[in-house]
N, C-alpha and C positions, 0 to 999 in steps of 0.2 A: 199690459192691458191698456194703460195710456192711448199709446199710440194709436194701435188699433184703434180704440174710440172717436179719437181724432181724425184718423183716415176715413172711417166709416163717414163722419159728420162732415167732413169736405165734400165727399163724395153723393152724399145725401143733400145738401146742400146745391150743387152743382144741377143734379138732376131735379130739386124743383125750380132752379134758375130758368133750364128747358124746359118745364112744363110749365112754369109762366108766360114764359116767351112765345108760347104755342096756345097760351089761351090768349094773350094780345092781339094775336094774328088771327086767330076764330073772329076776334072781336071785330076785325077790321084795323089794327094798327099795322101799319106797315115799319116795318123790321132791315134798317139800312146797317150794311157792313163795307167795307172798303173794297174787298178784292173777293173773285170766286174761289181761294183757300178759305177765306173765312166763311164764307159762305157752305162748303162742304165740311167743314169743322161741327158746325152748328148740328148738321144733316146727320154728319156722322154719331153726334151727341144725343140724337132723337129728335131734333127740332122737324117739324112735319108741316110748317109754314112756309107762305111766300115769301122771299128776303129779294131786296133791291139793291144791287151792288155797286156801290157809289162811279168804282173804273168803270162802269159801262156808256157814264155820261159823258161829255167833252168838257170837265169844268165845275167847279164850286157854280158858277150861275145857269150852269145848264140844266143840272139837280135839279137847286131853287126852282128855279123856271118852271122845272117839270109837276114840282109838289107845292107849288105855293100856294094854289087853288081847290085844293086836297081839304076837307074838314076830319079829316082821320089822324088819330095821333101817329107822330115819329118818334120811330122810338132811334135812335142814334146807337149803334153799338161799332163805331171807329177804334182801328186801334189806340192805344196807348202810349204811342212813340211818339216826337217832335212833330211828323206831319199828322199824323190824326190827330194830335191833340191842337193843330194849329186848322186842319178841318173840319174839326166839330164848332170851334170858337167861329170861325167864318160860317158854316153854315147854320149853327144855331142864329147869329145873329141877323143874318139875311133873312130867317125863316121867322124868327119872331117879329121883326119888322113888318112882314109882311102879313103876319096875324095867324101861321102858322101854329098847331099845338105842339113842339117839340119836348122829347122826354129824357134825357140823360141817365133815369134812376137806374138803370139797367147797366148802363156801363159804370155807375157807382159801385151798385150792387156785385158784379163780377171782379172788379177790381178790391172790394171787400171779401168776398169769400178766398179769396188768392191771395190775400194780402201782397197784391200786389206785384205778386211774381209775373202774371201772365200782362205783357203787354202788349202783347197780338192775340187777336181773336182767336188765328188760324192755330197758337200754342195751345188751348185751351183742354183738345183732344189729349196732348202729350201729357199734358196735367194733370189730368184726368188718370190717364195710365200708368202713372208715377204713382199715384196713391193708388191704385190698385193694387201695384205690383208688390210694394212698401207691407200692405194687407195680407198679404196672399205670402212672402217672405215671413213673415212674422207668425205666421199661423201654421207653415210647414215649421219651422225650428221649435215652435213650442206645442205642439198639438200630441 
């Protein structure tokens, strides 16, 4: 019964992750991810917001450039690997320079309910499914 517990509370977790992330975007935050995998990750999860795909731009300063005049918060949700994490470093710092509100907690927060396993947004689905399946196994053997 552990387990199950545990799977329930990942996955219950997960889903108000997307239903925060869906009331930031009501709010007017804008919701950046690296690539349109992650971005249908999100979609596929229930996320029912605008998201801004960082590959669409030519550039860390063409981003900036785009959003630096923006009084809405960023919420940053880059992957977790060597180049996101060396993309959010450059773009948060361009963006607070510039007086930007940029917000990290979100990719804090997802990298905490995962402890850390999901280091691509785009995994986050797979993740997800793991612990369902995990759920859903454990309840046909002992049911």
């Amino acid at each position: 019964m552990v387990y199950r517990n545990t799977d329930m509370a990942v996955l219950d977790r997960i889903t108000q992750f997307i239903h925060s992330l869906n009331r930031e975007s009501e709010n007017g935050s804008i919701i950046v991810v690296e690539g349109k995998r992650d971005s249908a990750a999100l979609t596929k999860l229930g996320f029912i917001g605008q998201v801004t795909v960082y590959n669409r731009f030519k550039g860390v300063l063409d981003f900036v450039d785009s959003h630096q005049l923006t009084d809405k918060k960023i919420i940053l949700l880059l992957d977790m690997d060597r180049t996101g994490k060396y993309l959010t470093s450059r773009i948060v710092s361009l963006l607070q320079q510039r007086g930007s509100n940029v917000n990290l907690t979100y990719k804090k927060k997802l990298c905490e309910i995962t402890n850390g396993k999901v280091r691509h947004i785009e995994d986050i689905g797979s993740y997800q499914n793991s612990y369902q399946n995990l759920g859903s196994k454990f309840l046909g053997n002992y049911s």
